[in-house]
N, CA, C and O atoms as a Maestro MAE file, in Angstrom:
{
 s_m_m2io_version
 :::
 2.0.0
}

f_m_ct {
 s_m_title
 :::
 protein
 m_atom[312] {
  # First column is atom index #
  i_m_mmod_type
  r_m_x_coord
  r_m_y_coord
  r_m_z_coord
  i_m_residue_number
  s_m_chain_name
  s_m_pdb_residue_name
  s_m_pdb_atom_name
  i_m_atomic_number
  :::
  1 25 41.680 14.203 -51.802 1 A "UNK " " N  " 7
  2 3 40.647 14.666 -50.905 1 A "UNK " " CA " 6
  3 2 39.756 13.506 -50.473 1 A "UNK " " C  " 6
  4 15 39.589 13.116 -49.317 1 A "UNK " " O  " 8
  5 25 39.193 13.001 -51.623 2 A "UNK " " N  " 7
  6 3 38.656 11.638 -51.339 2 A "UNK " " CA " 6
  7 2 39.337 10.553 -50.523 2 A "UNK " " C  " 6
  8 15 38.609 9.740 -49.954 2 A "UNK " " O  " 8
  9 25 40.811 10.441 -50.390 3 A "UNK " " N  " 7
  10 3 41.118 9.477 -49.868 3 A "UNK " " CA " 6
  11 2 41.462 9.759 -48.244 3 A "UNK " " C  " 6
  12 15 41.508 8.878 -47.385 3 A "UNK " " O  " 8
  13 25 41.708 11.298 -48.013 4 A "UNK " " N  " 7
  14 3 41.407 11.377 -46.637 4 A "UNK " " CA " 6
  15 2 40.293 11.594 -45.921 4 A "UNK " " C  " 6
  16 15 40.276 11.546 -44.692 4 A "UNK " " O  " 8
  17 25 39.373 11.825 -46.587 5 A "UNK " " N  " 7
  18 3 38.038 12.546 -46.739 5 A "UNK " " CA " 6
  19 2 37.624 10.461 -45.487 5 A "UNK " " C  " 6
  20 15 37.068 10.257 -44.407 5 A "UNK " " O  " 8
  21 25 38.176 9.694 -46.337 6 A "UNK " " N  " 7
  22 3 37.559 8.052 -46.018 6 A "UNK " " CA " 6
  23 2 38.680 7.486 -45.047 6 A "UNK " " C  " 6
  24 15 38.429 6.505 -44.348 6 A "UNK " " O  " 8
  25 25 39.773 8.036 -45.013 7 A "UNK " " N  " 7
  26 3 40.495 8.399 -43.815 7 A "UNK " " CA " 6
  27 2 39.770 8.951 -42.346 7 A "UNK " " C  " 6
  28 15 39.523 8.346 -41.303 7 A "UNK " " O  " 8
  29 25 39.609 9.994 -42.647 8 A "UNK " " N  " 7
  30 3 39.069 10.422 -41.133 8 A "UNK " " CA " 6
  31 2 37.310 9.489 -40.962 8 A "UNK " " C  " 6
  32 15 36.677 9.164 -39.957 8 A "UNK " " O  " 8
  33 25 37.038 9.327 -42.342 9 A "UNK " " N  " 7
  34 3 35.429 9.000 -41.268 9 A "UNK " " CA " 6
  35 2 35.796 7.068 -40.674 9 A "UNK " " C  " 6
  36 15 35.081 6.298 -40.031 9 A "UNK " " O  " 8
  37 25 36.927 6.921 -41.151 10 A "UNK " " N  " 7
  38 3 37.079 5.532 -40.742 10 A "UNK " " CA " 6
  39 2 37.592 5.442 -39.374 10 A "UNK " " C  " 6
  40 15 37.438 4.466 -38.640 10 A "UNK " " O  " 8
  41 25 38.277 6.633 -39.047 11 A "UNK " " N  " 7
  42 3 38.509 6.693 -37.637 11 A "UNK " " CA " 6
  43 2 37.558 6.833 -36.859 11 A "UNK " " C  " 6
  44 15 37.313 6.246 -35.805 11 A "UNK " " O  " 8
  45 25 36.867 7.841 -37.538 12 A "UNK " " N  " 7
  46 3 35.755 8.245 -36.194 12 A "UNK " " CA " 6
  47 2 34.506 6.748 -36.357 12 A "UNK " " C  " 6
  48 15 33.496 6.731 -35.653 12 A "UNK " " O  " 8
  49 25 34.688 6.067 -36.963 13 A "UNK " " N  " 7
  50 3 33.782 5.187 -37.290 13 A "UNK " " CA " 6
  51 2 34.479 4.005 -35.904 13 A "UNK " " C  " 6
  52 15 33.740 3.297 -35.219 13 A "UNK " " O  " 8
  53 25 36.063 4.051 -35.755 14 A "UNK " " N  " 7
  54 3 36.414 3.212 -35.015 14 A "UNK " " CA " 6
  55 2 36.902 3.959 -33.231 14 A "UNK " " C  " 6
  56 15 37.594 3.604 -32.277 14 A "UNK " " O  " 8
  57 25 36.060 5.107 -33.594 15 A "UNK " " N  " 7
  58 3 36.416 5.272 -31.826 15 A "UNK " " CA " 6
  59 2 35.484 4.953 -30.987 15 A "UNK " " C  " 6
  60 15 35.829 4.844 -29.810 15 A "UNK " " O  " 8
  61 25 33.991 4.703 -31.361 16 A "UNK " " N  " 7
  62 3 33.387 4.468 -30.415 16 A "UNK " " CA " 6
  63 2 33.569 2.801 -30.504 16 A "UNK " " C  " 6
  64 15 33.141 2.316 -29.456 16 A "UNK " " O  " 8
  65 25 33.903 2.113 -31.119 17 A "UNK " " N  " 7
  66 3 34.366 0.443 -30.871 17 A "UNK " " CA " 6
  67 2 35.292 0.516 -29.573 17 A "UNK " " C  " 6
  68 15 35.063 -0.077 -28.519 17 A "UNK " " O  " 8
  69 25 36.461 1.413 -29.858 18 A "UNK " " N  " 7
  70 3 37.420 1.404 -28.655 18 A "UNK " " CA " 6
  71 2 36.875 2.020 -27.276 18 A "UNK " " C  " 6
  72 15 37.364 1.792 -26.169 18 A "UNK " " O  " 8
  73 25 35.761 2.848 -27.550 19 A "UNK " " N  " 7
  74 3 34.921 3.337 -26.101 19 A "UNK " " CA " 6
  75 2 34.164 2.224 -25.668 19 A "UNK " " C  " 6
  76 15 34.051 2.053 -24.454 19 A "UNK " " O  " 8
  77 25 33.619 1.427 -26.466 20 A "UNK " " N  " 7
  78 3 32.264 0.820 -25.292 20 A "UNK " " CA " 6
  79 2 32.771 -0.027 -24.644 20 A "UNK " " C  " 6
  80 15 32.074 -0.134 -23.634 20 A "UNK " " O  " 8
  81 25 33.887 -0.974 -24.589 21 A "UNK " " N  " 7
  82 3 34.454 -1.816 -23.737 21 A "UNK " " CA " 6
  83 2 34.528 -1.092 -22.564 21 A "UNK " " C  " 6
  84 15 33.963 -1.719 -21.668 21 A "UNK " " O  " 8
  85 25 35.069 0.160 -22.111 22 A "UNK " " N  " 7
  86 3 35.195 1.404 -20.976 22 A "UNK " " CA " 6
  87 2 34.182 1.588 -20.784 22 A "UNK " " C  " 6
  88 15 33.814 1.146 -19.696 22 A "UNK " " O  " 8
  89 25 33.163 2.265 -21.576 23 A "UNK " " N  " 7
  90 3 31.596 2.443 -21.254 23 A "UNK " " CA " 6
  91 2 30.960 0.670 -20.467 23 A "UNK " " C  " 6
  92 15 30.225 0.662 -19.480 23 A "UNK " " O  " 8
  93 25 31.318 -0.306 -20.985 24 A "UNK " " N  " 7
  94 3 30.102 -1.299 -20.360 24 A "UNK " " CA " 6
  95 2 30.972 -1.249 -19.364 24 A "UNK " " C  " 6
  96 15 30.272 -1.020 -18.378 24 A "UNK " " O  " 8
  97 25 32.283 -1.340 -18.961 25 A "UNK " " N  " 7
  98 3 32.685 -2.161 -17.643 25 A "UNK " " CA " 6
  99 2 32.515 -0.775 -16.211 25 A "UNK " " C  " 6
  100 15 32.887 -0.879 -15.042 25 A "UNK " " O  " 8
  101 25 31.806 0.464 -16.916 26 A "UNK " " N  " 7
  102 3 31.397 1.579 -15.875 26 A "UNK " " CA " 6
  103 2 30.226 1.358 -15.910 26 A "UNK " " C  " 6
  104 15 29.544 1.723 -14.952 26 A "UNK " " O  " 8
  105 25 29.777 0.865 -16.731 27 A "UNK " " N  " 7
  106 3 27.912 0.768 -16.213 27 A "UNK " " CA " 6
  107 2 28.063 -0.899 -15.915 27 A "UNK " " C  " 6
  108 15 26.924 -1.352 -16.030 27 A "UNK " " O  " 8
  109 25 28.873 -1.839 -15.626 28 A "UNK " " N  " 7
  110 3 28.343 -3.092 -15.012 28 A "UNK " " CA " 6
  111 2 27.244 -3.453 -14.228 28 A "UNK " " C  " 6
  112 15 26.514 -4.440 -14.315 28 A "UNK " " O  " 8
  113 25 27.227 -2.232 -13.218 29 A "UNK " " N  " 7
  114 3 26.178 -2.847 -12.022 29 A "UNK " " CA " 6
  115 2 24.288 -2.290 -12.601 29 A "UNK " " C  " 6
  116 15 23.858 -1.137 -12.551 29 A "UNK " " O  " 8
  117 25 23.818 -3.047 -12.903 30 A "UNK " " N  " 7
  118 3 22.349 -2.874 -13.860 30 A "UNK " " CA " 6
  119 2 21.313 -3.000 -12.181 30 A "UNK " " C  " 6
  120 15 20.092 -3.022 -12.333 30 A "UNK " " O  " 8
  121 25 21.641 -3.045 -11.301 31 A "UNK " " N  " 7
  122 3 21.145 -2.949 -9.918 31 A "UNK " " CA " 6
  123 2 20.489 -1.241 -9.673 31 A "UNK " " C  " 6
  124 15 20.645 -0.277 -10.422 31 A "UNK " " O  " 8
  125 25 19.736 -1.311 -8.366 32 A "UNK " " N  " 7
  126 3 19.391 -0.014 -7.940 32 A "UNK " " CA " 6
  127 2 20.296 0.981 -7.525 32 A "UNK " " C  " 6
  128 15 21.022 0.229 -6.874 32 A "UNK " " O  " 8
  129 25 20.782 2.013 -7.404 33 A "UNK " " N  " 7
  130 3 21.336 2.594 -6.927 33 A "UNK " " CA " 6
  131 2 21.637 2.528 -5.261 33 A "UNK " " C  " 6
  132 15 20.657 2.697 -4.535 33 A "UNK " " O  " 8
  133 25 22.815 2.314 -4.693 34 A "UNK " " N  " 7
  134 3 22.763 2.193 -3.357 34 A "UNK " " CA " 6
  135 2 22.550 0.633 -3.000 34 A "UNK " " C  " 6
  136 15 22.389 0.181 -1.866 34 A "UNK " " O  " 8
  137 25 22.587 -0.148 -4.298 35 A "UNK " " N  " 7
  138 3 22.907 -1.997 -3.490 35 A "UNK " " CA " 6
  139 2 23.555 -2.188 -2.939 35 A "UNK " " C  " 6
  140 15 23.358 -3.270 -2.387 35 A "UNK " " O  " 8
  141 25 24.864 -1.483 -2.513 36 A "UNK " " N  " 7
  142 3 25.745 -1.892 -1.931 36 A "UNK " " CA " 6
  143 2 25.436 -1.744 -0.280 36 A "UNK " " C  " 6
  144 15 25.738 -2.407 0.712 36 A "UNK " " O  " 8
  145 25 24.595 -0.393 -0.552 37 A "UNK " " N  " 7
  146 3 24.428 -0.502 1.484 37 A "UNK " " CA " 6
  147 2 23.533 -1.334 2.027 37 A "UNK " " C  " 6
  148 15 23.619 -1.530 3.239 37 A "UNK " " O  " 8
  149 25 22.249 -2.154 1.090 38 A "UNK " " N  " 7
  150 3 21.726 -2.725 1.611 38 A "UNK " " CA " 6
  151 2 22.703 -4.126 1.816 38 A "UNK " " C  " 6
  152 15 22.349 -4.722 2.833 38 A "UNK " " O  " 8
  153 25 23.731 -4.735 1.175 39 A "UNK " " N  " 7
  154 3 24.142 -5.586 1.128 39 A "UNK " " CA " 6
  155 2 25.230 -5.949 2.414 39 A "UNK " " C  " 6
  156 15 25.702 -7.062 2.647 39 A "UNK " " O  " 8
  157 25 25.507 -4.577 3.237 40 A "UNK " " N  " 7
  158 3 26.754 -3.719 4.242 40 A "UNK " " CA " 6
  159 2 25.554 -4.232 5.637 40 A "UNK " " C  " 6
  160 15 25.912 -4.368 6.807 40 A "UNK " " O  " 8
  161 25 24.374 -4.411 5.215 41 A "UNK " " N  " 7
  162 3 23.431 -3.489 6.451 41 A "UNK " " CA " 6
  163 2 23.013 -2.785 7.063 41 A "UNK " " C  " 6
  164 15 22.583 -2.857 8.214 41 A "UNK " " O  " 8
  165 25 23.119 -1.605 6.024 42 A "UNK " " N  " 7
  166 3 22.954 -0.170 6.203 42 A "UNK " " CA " 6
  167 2 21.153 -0.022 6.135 42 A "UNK " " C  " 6
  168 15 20.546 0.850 6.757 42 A "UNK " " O  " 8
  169 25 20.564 -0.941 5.353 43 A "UNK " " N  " 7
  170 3 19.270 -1.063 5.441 43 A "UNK " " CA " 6
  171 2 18.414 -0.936 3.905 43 A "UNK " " C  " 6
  172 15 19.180 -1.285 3.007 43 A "UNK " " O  " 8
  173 25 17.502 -0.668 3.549 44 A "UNK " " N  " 7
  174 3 17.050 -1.337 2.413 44 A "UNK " " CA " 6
  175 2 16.460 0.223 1.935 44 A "UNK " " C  " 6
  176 15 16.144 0.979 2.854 44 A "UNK " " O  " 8
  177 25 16.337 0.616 0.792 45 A "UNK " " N  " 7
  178 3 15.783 1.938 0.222 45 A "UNK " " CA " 6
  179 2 14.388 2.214 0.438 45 A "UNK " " C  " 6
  180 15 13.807 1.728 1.409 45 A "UNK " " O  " 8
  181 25 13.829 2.930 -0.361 46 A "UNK " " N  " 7
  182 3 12.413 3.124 0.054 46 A "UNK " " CA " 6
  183 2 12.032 2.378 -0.496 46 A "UNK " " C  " 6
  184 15 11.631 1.431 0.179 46 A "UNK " " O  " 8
  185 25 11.863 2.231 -2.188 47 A "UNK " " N  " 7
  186 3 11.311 0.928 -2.428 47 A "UNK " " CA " 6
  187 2 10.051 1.174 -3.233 47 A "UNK " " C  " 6
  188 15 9.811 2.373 -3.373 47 A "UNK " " O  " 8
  189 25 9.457 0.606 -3.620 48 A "UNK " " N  " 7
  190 3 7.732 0.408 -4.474 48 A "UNK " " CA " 6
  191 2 6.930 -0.492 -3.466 48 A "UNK " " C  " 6
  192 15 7.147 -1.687 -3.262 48 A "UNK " " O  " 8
  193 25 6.033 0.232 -2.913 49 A "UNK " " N  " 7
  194 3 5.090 -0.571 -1.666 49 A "UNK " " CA " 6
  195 2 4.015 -1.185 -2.959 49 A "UNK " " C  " 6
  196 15 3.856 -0.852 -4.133 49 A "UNK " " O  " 8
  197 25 3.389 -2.252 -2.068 50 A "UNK " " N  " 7
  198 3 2.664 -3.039 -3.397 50 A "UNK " " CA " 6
  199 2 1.343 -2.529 -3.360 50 A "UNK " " C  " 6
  200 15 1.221 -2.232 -2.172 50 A "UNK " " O  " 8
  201 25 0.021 -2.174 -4.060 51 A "UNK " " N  " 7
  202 3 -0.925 -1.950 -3.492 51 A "UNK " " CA " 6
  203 2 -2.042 -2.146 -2.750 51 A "UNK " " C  " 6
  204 15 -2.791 -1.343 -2.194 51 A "UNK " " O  " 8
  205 25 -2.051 -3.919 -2.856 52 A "UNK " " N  " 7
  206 3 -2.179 -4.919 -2.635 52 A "UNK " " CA " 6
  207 2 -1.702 -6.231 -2.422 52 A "UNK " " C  " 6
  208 15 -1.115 -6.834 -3.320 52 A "UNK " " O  " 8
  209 25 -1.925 -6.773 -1.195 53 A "UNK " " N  " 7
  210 3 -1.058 -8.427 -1.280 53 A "UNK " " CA " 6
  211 2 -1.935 -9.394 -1.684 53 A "UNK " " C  " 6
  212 15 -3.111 -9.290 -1.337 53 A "UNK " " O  " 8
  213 25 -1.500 -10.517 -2.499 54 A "UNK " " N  " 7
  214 3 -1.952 -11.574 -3.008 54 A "UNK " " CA " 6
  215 2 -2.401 -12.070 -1.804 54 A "UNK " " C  " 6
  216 15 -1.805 -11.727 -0.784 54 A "UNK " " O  " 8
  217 25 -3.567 -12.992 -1.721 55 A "UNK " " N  " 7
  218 3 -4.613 -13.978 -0.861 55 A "UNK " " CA " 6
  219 2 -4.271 -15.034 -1.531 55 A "UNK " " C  " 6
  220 15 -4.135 -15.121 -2.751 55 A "UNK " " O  " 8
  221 25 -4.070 -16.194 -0.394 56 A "UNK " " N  " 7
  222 3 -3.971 -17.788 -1.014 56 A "UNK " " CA " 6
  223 2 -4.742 -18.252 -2.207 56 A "UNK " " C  " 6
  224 15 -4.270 -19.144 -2.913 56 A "UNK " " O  " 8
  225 25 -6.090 -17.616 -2.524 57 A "UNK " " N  " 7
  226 3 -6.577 -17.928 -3.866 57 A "UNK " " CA " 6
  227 2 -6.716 -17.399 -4.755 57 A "UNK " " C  " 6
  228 15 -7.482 -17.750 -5.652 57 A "UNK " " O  " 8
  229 25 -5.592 -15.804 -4.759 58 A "UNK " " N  " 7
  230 3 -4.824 -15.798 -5.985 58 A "UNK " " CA " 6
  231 2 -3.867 -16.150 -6.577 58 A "UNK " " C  " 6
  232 15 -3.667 -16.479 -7.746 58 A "UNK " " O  " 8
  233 25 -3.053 -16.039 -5.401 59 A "UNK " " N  " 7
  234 3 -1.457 -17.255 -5.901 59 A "UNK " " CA " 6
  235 2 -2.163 -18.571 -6.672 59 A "UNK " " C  " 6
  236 15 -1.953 -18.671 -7.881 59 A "UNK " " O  " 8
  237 25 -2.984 -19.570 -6.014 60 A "UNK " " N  " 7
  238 3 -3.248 -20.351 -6.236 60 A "UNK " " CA " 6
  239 2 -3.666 -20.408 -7.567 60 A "UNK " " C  " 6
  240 15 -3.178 -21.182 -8.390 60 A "UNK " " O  " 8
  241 25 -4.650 -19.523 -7.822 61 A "UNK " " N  " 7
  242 3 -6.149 -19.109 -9.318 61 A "UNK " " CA " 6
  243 2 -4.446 -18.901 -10.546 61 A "UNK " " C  " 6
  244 15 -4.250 -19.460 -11.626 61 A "UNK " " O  " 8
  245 25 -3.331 -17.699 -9.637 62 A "UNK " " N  " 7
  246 3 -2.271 -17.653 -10.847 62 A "UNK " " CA " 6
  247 2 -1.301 -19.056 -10.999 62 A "UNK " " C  " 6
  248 15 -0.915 -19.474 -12.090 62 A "UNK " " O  " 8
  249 25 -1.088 -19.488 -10.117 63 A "UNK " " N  " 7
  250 3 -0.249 -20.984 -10.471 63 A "UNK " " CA " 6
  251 2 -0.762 -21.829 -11.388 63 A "UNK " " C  " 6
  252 15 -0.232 -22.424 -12.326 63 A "UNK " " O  " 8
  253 25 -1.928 -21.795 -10.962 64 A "UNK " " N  " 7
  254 3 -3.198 -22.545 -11.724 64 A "UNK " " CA " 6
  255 2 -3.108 -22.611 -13.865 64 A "UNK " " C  " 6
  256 15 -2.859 -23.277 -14.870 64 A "UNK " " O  " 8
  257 25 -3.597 -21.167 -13.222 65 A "UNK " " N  " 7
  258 3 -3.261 -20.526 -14.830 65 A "UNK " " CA " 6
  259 2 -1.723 -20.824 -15.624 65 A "UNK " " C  " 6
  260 15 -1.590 -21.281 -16.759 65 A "UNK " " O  " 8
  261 25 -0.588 -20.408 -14.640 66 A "UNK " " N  " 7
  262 3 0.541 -20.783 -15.166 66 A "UNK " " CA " 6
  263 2 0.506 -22.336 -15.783 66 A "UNK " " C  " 6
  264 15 0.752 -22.830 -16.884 66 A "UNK " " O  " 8
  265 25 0.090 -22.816 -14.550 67 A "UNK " " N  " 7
  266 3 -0.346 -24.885 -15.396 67 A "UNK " " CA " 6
  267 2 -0.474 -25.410 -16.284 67 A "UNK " " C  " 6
  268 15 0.039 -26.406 -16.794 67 A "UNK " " O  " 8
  269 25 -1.688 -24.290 -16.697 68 A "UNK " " N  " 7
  270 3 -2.756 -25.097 -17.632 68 A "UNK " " CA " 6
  271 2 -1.712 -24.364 -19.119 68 A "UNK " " C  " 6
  272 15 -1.377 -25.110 -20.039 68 A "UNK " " O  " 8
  273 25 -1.436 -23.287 -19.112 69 A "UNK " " N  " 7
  274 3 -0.529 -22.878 -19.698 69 A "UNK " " CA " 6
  275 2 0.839 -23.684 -20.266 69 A "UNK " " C  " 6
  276 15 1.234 -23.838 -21.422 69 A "UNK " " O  " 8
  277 25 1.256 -24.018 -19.313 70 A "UNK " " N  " 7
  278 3 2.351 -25.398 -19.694 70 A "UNK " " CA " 6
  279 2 1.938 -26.412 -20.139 70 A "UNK " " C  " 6
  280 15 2.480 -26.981 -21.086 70 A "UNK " " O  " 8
  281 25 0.669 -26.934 -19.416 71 A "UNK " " N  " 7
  282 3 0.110 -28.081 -20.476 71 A "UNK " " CA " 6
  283 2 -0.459 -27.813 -21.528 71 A "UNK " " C  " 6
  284 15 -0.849 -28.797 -22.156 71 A "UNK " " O  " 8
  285 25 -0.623 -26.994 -21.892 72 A "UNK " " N  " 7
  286 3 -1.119 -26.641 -23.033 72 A "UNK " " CA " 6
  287 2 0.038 -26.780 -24.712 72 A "UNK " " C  " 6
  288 15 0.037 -27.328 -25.814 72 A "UNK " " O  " 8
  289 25 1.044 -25.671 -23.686 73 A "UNK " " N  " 7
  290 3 2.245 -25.820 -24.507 73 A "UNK " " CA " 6
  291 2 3.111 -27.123 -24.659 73 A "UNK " " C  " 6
  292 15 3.846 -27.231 -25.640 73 A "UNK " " O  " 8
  293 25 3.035 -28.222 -23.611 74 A "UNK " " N  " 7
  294 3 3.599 -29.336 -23.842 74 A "UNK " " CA " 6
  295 2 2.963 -30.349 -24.814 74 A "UNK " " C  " 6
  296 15 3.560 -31.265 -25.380 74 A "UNK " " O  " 8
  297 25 1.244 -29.944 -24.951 75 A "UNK " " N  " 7
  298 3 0.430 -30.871 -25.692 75 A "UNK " " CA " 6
  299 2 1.227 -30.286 -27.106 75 A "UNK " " C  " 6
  300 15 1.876 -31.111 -27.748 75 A "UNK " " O  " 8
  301 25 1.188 -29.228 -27.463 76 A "UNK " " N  " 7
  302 3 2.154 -28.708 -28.810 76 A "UNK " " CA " 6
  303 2 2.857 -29.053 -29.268 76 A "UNK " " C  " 6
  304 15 2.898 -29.400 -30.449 76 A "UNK " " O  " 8
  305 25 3.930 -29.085 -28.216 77 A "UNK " " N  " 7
  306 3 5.491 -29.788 -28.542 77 A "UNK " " CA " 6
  307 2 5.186 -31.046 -28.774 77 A "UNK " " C  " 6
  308 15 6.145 -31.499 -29.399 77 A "UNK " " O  " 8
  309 25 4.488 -31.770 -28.642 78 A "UNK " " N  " 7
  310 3 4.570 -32.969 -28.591 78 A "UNK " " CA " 6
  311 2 4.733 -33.828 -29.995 78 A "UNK " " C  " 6
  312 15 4.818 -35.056 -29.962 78 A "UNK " " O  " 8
  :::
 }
 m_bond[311] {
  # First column is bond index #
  i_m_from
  i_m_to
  i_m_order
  :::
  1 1 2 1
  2 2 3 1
  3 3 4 2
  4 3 5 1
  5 5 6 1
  6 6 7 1
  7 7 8 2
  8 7 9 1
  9 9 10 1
  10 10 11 1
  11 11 12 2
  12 11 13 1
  13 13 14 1
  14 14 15 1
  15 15 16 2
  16 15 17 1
  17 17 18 1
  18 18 19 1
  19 19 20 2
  20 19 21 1
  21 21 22 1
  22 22 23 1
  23 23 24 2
  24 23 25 1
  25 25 26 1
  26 26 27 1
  27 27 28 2
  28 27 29 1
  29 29 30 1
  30 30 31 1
  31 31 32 2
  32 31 33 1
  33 33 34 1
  34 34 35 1
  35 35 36 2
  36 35 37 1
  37 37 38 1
  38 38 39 1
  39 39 40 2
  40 39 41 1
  41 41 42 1
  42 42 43 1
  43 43 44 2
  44 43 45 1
  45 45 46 1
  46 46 47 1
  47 47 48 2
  48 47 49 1
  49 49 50 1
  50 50 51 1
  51 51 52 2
  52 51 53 1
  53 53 54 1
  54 54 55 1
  55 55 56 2
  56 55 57 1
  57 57 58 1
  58 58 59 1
  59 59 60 2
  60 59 61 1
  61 61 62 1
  62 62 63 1
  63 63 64 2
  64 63 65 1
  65 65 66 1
  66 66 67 1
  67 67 68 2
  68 67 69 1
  69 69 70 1
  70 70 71 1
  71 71 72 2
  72 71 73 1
  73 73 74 1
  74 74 75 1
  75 75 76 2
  76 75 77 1
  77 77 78 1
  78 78 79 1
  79 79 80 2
  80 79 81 1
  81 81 82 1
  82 82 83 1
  83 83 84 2
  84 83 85 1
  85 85 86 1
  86 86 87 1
  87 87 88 2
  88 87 89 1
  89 89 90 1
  90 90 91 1
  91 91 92 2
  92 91 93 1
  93 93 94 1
  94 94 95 1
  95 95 96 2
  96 95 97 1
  97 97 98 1
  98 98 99 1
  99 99 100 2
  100 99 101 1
  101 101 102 1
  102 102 103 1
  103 103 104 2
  104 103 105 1
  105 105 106 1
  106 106 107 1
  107 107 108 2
  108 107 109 1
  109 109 110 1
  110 110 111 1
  111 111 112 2
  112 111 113 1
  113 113 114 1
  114 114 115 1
  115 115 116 2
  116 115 117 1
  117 117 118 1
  118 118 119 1
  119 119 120 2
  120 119 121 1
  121 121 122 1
  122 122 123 1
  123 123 124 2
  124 123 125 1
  125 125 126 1
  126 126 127 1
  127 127 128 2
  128 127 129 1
  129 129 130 1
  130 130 131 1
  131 131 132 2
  132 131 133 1
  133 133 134 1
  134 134 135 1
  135 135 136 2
  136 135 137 1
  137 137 138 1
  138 138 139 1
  139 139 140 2
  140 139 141 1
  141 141 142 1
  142 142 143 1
  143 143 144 2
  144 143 145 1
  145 145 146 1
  146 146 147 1
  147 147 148 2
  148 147 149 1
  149 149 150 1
  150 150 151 1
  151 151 152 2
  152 151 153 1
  153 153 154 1
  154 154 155 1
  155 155 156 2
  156 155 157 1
  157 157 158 1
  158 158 159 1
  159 159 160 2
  160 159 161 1
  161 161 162 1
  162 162 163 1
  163 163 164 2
  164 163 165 1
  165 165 166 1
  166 166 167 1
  167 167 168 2
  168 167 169 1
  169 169 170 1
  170 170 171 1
  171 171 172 2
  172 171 173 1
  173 173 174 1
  174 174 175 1
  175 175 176 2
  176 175 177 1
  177 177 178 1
  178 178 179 1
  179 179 180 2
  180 179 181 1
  181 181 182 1
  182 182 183 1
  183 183 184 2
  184 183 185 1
  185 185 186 1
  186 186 187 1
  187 187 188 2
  188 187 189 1
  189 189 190 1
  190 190 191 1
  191 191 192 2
  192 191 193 1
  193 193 194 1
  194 194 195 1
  195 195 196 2
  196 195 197 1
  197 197 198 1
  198 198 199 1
  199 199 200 2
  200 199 201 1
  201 201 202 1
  202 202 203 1
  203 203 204 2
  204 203 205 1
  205 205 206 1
  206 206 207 1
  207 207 208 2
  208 207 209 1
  209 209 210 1
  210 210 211 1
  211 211 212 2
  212 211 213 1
  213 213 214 1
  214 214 215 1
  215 215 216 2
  216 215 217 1
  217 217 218 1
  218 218 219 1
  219 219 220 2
  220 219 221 1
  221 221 222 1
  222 222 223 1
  223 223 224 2
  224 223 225 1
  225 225 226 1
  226 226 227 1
  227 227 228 2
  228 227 229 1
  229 229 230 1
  230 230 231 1
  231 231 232 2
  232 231 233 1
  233 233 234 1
  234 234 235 1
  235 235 236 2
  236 235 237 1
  237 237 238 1
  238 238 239 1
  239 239 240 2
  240 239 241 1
  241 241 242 1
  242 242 243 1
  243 243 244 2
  244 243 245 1
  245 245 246 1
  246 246 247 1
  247 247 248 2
  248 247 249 1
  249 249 250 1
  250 250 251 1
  251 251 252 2
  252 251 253 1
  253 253 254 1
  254 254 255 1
  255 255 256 2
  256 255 257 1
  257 257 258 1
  258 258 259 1
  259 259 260 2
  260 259 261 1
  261 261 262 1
  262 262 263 1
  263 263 264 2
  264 263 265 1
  265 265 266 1
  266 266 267 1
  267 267 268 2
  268 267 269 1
  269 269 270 1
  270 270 271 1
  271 271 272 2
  272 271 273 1
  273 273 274 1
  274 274 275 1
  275 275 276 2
  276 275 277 1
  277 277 278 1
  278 278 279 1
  279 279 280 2
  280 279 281 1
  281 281 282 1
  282 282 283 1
  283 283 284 2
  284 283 285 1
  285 285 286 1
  286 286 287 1
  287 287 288 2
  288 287 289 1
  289 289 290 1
  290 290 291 1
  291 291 292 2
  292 291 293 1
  293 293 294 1
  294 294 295 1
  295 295 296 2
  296 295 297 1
  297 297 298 1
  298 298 299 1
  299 299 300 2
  300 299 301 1
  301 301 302 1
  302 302 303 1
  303 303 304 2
  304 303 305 1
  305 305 306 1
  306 306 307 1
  307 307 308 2
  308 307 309 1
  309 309 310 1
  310 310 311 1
  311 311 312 2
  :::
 }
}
């Protein structure tokens, strides 16, 4: 009993190994749904409108920040 008992759970232990290779190569595309028509020229989805656009002296104020950030971390490494 015991020895089929470790029989069957070793199978079922090895079927989902033999599924996910099938499972990842059906979920490959990690994209939006419908990339393909924007890519055809069918045109672009609706989308996430932003609520606001960045002004030259926030890009700038965030680059900035990104900077000082790297130099910071390079004084570290050093």
């Amino acid at each position: 009993m015991s020895a089929r008992l470790a029989a069957v759970a070793r199978q079922e232990a090895e079927r989902p190994k033999a599924e996910r290779p099938a499972m990842a190569q059906a979920n490959r595309n990690t994209g939006p749904d419908g990339a393909g028509d924007a890519v055809s020229g069918a045109g672009v989805g609706a989308g996430i409108a932003r609520e606001h656009s960045k002004i030259t002296g926030g890009i700038k104020r965030d680059a900035s920040s990104a900077s000082q950030g790297a130099q910071r971390q390079a004084k570290r490494d050093r």
